[in-house]
C-alpha positions in Angstrom: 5.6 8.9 27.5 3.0 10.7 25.2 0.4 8.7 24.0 -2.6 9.8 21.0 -5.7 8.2 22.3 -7.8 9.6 19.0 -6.0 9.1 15.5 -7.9 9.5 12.5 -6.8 7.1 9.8 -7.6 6.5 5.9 -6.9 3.7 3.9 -7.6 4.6 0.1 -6.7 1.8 -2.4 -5.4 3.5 -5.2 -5.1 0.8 -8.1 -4.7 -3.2 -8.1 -7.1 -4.4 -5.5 -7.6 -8.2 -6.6 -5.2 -7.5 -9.1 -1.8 -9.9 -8.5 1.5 -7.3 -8.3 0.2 -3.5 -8.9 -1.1 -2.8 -5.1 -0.8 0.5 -4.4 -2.9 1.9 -0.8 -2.7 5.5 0.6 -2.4 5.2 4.4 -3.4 8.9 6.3 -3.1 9.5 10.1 -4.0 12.9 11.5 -2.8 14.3 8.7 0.4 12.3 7.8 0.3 10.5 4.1 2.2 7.4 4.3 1.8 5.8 0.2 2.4 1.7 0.7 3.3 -0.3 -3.0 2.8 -3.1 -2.0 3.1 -5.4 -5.6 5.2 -7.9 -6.6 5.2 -9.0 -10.2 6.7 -12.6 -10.8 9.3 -13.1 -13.4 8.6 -13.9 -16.9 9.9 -17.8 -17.0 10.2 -17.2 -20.8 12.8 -14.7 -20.0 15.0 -17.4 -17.7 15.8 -19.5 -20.7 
């Protein structure tokens, strides 16, 4: 089994921190860009009429 003992990892936010559905973080390790959306926008209730 190979193991990494020493990963180097980034976490940049890259709009919407606080903000309710438009999260958007950059996650790096050792080199690998992983880009996480996490938002969720609720529906417009106006809209469910």
């Amino acid at each position: 089994m190979n193991t990494k003992k020493n990963e180097n990892i980034k976490i940049i936010a890259l709009g919407g921190v606080g903000a309710i559905g438009k999260n958007m973080y950059v996650t790096e390790v050792d080199g690998d860009i992983f880009v996480v959306d996490a938002g969720l926008m609720f529906p417009d209730y106006t809209g469910l009429r």
